[in-house]
C-alpha positions as CSV (number, residue, x, y, z in Angstrom):
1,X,6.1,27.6,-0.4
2,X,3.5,30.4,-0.7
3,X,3.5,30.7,-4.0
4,X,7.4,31.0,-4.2
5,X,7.8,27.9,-6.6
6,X,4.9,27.4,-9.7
7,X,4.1,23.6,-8.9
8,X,1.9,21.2,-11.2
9,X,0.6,18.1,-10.7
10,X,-1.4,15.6,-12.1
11,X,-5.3,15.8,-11.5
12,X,-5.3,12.0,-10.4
13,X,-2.7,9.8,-9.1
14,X,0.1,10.2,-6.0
15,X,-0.1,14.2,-5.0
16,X,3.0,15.1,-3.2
17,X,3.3,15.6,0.5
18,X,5.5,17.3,2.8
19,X,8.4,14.6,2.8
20,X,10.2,16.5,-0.3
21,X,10.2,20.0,1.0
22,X,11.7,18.9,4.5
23,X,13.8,16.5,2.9
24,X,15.2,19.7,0.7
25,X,15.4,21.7,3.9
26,X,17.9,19.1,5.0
27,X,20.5,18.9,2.5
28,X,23.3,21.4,3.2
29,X,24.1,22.0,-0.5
30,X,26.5,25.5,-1.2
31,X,26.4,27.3,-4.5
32,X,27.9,25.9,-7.6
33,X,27.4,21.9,-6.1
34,X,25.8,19.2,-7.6
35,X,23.0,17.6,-6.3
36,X,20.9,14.2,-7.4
37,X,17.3,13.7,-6.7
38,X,16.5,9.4,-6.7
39,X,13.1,9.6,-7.8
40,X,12.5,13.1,-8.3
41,X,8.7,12.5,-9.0
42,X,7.3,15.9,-10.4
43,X,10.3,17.8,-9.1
44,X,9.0,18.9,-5.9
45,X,12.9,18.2,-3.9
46,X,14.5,20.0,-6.4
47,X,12.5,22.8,-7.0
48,X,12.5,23.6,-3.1
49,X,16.3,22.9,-2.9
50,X,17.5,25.0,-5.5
51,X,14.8,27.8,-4.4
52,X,16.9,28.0,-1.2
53,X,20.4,27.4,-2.5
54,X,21.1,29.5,-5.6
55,X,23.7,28.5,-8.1
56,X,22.8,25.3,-7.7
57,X,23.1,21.9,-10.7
58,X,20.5,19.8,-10.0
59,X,19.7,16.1,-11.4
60,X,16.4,14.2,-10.9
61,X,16.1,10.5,-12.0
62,X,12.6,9.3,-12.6
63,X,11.3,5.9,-13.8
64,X,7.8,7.3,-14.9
65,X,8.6,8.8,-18.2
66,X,4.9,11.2,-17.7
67,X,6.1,12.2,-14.5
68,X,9.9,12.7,-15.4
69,X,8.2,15.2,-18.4
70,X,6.3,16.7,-15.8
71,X,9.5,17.6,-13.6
72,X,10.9,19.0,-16.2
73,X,7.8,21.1,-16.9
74,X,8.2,22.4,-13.2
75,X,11.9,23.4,-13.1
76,X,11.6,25.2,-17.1
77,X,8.6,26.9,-15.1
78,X,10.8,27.9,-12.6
79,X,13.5,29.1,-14.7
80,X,15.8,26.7,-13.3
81,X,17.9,26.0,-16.6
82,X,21.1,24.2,-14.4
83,X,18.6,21.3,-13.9
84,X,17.6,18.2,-15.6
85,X,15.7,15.0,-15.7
86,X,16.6,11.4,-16.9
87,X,14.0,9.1,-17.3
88,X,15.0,5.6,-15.8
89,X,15.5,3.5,-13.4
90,X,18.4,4.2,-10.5
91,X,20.6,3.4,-10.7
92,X,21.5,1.7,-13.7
93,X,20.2,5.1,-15.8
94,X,22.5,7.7,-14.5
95,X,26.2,8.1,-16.8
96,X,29.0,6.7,-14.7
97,X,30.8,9.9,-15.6
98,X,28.4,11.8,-13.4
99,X,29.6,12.8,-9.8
100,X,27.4,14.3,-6.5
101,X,28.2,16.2,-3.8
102,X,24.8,15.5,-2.2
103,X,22.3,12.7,-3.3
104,X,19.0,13.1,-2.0
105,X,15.7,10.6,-2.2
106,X,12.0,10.0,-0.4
107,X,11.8,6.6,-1.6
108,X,8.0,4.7,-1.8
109,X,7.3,3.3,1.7
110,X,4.6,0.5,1.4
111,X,5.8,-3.0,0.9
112,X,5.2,-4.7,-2.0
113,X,2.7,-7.4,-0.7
114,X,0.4,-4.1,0.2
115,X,-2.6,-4.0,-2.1
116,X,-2.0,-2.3,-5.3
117,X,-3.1,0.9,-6.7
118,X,-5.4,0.9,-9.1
119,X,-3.6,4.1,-10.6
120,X,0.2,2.9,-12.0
121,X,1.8,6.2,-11.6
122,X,0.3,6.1,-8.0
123,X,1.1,2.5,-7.3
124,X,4.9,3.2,-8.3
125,X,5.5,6.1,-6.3
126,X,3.8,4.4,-3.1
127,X,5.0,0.8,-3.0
128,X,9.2,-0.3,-2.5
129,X,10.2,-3.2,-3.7
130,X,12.4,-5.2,-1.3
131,X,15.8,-4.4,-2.8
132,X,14.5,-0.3,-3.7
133,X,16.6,1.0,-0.5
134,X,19.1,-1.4,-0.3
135,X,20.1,-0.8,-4.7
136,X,19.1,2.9,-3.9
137,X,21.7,3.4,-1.3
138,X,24.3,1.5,-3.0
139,X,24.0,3.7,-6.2
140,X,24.2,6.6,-3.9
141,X,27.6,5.4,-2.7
142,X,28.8,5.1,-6.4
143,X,27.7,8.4,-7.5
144,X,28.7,10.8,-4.8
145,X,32.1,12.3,-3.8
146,X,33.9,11.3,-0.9
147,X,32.5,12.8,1.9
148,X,29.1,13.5,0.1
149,X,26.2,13.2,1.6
150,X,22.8,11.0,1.1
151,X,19.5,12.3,2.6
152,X,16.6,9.7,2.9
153,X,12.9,10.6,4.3
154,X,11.7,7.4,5.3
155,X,9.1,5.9,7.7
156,X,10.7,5.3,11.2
157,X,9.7,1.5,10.6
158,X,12.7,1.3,7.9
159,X,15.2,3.1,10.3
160,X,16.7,-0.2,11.3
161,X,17.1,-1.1,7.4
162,X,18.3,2.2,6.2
163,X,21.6,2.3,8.8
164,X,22.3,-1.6,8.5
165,X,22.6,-0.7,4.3
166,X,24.2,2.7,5.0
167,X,27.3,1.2,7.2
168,X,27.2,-1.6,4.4
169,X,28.0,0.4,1.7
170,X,30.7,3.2,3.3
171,X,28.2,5.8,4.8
172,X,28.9,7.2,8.5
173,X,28.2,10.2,10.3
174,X,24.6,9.0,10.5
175,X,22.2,11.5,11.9
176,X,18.6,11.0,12.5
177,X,16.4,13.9,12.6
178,X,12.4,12.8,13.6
179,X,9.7,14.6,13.1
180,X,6.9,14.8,15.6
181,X,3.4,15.3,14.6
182,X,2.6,17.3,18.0
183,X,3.9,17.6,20.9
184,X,4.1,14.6,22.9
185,X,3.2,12.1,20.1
186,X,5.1,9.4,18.3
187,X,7.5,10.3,15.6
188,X,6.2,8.3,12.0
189,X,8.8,10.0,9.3
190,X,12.3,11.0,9.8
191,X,15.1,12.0,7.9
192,X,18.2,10.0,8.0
193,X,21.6,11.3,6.7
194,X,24.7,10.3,6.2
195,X,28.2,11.1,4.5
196,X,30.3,8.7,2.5
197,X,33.7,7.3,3.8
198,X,33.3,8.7,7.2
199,X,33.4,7.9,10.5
200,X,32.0,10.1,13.0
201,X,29.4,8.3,15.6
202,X,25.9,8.3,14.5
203,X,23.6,11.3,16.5
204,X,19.6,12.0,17.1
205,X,18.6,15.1,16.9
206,X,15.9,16.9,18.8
207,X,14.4,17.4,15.2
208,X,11.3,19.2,14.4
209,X,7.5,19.5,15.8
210,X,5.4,19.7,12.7
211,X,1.5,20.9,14.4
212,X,0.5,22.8,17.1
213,X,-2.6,21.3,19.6
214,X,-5.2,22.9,17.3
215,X,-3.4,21.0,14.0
216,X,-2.2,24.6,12.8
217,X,1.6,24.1,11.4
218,X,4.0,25.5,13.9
219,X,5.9,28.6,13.6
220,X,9.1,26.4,12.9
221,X,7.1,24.3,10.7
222,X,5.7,27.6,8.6
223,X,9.1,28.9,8.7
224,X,10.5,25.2,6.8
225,X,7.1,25.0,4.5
226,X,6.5,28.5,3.1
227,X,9.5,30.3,3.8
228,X,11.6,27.5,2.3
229,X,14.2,27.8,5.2
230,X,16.9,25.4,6.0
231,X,15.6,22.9,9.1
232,X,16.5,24.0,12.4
233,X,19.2,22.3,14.2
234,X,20.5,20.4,11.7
């Protein structure tokens, strides 16, 4: 976000990519709210969230205890003291006392029959496990208020998956928001979200075209990526 957030990473393994910042961008969090980050990785969500939306309490969950002390690195770097990390598994790791108002995750996307990654921290943020979305989402449901919603940046593949657990577990409201890679070309990633213990009919939104012709980011795009604005239309 040009230089708006101090970021580190580690020199080898998973880098981050776009998914966390638009999945931030996303979340319509209002001062003083609590928000939870399902596999925060290095902080990246967070960080961008809490960039745009001051006041806010943040809480990342991260299996990888190196990368969970890496997020925390981050936010301390960013002076963003009303955040914190646990180190553990979701969702069995977070207090039962704890309550959301927004729960946020970009979840691995490769299978778990896909070859393996010769780098741990890299093979556990890239490949899901076949019950990762379906325990993710659940936990969702039992940590958020009523009403709250659950961001998800997924793979339009799992799009099916993701609404048949969503409806499952007490989510509604569903709204898809796709991003296109250029005009004219297939949507791969999308964000899907979705409020808990509603009802309103699910939507697709016109949702966002990430590259111009010539590859360059859009001006939309630019606006989302380094000016840390909210998505448009959402």
């Amino acid at each position: 976000m040009r230089g708006r957030i101090a970021y580190s990473q580690f020199q080898q393994g998973y880098r981050t990519g776009l998914e966390p910042i638009l999945m931030a961008a996303a979340v319509a969090a209002r001062p003083g709210q609590h928000v939870l980050e399902i596999g925060c990785g290095a902080g990246a969500g967070l960080l961008c969230l809490m960039h745009r939306v001051p006041d806010l309490h943040g809480t990342g969950v991260e299996k990888d205890s190196e990368t969970a002390a890496l997020a925390r690195t981050n936010l301390l770097a960013n002076k963003q003291v009303q955040a914190s990390v646990i180190t553990a598994s979701f969702p069995e790791g977070v207090p039962d006392l704890l309550r959301f108002d927004h729960c946020m995750t970009n979840p691995p996307w490769h299978a778990p029959t896909g070859t393996a990654s010769p780098e741990p921290r890299r093979d556990l943020a890239r490949r899901m496990d076949m019950q990762t979305l379906p325990l993710w989402i659940k936990g969702a449901a039992a940590v958020l208020r009523h009403k709250g919603s659950l961001t998800l940046a997924l793979p339009t593949a799992l799009t099916d998956r993701a609404i048949a657990e969503l409806s499952a577990h007490g989510f509604g409201g569903v709204t898809l928001y796709p991003f296109w890679p250029k005009t004219g070309r297939e949507a791969r990633i999308l964000l899907i979200q979705a409020k808990l213990g509603v009802k309103s009919p699910a939507r697709v939104l016109s949702g966002l075209t990430l590259h111009e012709a010539d590859g360059a980011f859009t001006p939309q795009a630019r606006d989302v990526l380094e000016n840390g604005t909210a998505l448009p239309g959402l």
